[in-house]
C-alpha positions in Angstrom: -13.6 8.9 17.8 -10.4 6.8 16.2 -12.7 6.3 13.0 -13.4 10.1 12.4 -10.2 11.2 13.4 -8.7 8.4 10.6 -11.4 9.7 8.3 -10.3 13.5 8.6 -6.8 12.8 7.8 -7.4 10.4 5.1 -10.0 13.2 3.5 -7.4 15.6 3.7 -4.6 13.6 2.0 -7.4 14.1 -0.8 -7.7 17.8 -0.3 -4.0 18.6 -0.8 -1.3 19.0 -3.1 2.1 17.1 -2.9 4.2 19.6 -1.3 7.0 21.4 -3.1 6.3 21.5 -7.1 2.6 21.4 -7.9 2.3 18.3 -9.9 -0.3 17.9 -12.8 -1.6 14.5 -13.8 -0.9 12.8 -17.4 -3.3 14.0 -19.8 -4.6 10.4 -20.1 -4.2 8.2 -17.2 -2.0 4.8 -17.8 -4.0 1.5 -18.5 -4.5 -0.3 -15.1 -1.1 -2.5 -14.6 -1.7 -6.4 -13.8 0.9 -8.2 -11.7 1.6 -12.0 -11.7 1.5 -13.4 -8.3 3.4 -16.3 -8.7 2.8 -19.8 -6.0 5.5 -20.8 -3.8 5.9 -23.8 -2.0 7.7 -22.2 1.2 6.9 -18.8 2.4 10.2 -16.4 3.2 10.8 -16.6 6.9 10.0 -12.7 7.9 13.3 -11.6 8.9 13.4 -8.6 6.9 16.5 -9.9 4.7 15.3 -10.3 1.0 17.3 -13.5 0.4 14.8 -16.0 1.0 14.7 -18.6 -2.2 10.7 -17.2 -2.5 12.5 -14.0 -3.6 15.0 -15.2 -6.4 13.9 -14.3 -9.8 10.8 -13.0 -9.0 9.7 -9.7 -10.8 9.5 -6.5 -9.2 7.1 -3.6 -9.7 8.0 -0.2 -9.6 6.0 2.8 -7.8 6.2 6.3 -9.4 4.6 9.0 -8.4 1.1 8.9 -7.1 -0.3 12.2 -9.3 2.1 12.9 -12.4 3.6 9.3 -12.8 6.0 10.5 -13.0 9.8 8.5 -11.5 10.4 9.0 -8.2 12.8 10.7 -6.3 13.9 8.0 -4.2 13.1 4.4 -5.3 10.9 1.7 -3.9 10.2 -1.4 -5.6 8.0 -4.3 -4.5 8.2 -8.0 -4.8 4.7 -10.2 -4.2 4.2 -13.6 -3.6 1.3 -16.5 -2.0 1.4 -19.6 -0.4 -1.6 -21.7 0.8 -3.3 -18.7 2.6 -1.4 -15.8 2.9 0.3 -12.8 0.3 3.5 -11.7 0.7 5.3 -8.3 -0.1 8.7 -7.9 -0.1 10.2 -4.3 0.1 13.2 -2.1 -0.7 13.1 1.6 -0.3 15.7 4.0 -1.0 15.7 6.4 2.0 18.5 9.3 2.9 16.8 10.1 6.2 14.9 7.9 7.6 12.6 9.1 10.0 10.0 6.7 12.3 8.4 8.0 15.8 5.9 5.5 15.8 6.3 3.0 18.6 2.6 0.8 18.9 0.0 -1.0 16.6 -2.3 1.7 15.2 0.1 4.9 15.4 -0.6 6.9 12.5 2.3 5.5 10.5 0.6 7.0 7.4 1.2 11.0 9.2 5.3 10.1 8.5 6.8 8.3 6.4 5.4 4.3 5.3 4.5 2.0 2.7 0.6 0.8 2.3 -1.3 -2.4 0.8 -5.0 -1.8 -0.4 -6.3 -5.5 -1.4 -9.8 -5.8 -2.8 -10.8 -9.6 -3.4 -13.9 -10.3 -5.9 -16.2 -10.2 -2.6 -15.5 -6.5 -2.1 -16.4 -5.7 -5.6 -19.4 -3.5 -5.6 -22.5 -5.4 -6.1 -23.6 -3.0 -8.1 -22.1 -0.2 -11.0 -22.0 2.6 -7.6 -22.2 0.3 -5.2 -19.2 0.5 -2.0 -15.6 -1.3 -2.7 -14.6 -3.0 0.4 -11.0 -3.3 0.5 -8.3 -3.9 3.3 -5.7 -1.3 4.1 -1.8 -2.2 5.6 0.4 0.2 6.2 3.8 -0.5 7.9 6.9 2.3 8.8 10.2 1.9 9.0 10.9 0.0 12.0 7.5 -2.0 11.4 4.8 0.0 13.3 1.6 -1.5 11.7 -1.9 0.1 11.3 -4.6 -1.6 9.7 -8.1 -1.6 8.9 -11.5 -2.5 6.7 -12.5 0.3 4.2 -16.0 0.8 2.8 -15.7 3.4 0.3 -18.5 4.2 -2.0 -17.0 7.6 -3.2 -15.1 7.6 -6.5 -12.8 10.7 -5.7 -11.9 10.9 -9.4 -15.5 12.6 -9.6 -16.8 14.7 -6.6 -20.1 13.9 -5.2 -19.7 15.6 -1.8 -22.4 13.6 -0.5 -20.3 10.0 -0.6 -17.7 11.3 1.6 -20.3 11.1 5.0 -20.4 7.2 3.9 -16.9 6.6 4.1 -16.3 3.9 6.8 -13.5 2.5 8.5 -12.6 0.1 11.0 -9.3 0.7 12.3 -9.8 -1.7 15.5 -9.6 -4.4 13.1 -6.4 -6.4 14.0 -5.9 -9.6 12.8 -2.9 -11.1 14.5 -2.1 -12.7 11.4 -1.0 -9.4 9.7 2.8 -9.6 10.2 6.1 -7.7 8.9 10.2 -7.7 9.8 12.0 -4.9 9.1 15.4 -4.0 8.1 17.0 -0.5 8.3 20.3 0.6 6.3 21.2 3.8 7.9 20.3 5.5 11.6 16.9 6.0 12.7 15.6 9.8 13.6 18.8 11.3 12.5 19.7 14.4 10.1 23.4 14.3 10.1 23.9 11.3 7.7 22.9 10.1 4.8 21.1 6.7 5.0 20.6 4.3 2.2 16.9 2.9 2.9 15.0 -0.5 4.4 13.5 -3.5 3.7 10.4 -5.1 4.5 8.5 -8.3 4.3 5.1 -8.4 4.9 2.6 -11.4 5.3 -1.0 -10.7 4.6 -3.7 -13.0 5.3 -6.0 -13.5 2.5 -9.1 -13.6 3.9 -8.0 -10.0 5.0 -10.2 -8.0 2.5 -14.1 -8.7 3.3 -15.2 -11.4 1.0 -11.5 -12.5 0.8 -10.1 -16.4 0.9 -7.8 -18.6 -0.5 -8.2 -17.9 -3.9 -8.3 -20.5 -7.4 -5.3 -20.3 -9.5 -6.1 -17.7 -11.8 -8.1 -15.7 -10.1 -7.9 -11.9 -10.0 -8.5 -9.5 -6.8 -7.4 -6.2 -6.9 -4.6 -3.8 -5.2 -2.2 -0.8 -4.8 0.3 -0.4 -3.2 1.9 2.8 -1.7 4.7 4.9 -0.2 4.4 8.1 2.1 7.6 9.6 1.7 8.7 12.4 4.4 4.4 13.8 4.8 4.3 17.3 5.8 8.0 18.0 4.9 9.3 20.0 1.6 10.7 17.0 0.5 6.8 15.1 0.8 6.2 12.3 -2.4 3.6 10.0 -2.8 4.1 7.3 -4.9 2.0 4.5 -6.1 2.2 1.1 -8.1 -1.3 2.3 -10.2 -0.7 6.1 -10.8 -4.2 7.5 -9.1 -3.7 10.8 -10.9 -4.3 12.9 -7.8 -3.0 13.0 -4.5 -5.4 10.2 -2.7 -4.7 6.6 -2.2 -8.1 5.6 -1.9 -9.3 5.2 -5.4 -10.4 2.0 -5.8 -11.3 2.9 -9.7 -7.6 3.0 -9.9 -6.2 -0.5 -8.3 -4.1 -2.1 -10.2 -4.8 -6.3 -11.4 -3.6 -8.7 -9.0 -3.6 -12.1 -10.8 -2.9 -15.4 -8.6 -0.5 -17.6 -10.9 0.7 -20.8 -9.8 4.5 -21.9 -9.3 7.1 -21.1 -11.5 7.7 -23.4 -14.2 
């Protein structure tokens, strides 16, 4: 009953419009971006401060806006590194009100306000041209409320074939204990009066995560997008995305971006 329930409300992220101003995709969608991973030797210790030595110097990537591409409203940029097996993600969101109600593993974080990881490693690739992606999916609020799960998604929203949405399957009881996160919050939690100025996250992912996945070769190249859900439901709502998706649904795996697995910084 979790799986169709997760299902319905993933289907009808796909079925709606970002509220407020319609927005129209770009006439051509962008070139899939590719992100440098870059090797550490010593993972950040998952505090939720960003001033772990891991951090220093490493580049950011920038979401925009899931549909339009266009900037966003309020910021979010993402830092990514990997040591031995494990990725890590390190967050800063820009938030004026930031609102979390979630309190247990596998609350619907994604029915508020949270950022989301889709990894794909080469063993989720479809084995053939419209075969299923098998990807992972993390998503994380404010205070750190996680809710994770394996995808199998053989539909390619970009082009409607109603029959590929009764094959879309999730496993939401899928938990791994090594999925962790530490959150930071600049502002007050759950209240309107103020204006806050946002959090940060850090987020360790294990890499054998995404079926097929393990400690990748230098070099190697998985896939992924990454995500924000600002304010669902409210007049304010923005999706945003690392690889614009050109409509207003995060599970397009046509559209992940390039992760590439570098090795330590000269």
């Amino acid at each position: 009953m979790t799986c169709f329930y997760l299902c319905f409300a993933l289907l009808l992220l796909a079925s709606v419009a970002v509220a407020g101003e319609w927005e129209y995709p770009p006439p051509v969608l962008p070139p899939l971006p590719t992100y440098n991973c870059v090797q550490v030797p010593e993972p950040p210790v998952l505090d939720g401060d960003l001033d772990d030595p891991c951090w220093q110097g490493i580049e950011p990537l920038h979401l925009r806006r899931c549909v339009s591409g266009n900037p966003p409203t309020q910021a979010t940029t993402v830092r990514l590194v990997w040591h031995g097996d494990y990725l890590y993600a390190a967050w800063r969101v820009c938030e004026w009100n930031i609102q979390d109600h979630n309190r247990h593993r596998n609350d619907p974080v994604y029915s508020e306000a949270c950022v989301e990881h889709f990894l794909q490693a080469p063993g989720g690739f479809p084995p053939y041209l419209d075969g299923p992606h098998r990807y992972c999916e993390v998503d994380i609020s404010p205070t750190g409320v996680i809710w994770d799960g394996r995808i199998e998604n053989p539909y390619d929203f970009l082009h409607y074939n109603p029959e590929h949405r009764l094959k879309f399957i999730c496993e939401p009881e899928w938990d791994p204990p090594e999925v962790k996160c530490a959150s930071r919050i600049s502002g007050t939690l759950n209240d309107d009066s103020d204006r806050d100025s946002g959090w940060t996250l850090e987020v360790q992912i294990p890499l054998n995560a995404p079926p097929g996945g393990k400690t990748p070769q230098i070099g190697e190249v998985w896939r992924l997008n990454l995500y924000r859900i600002h304010a669902w439901g409210e007049p304010d709502q923005e999706l945003q995305a690392w690889s614009v998706v050109g409509i207003p649904n995060f599970h397009v795996p046509q559209r992940f971006g390039y992760l590439r697995f570098a090795g330590p910084r000269e």
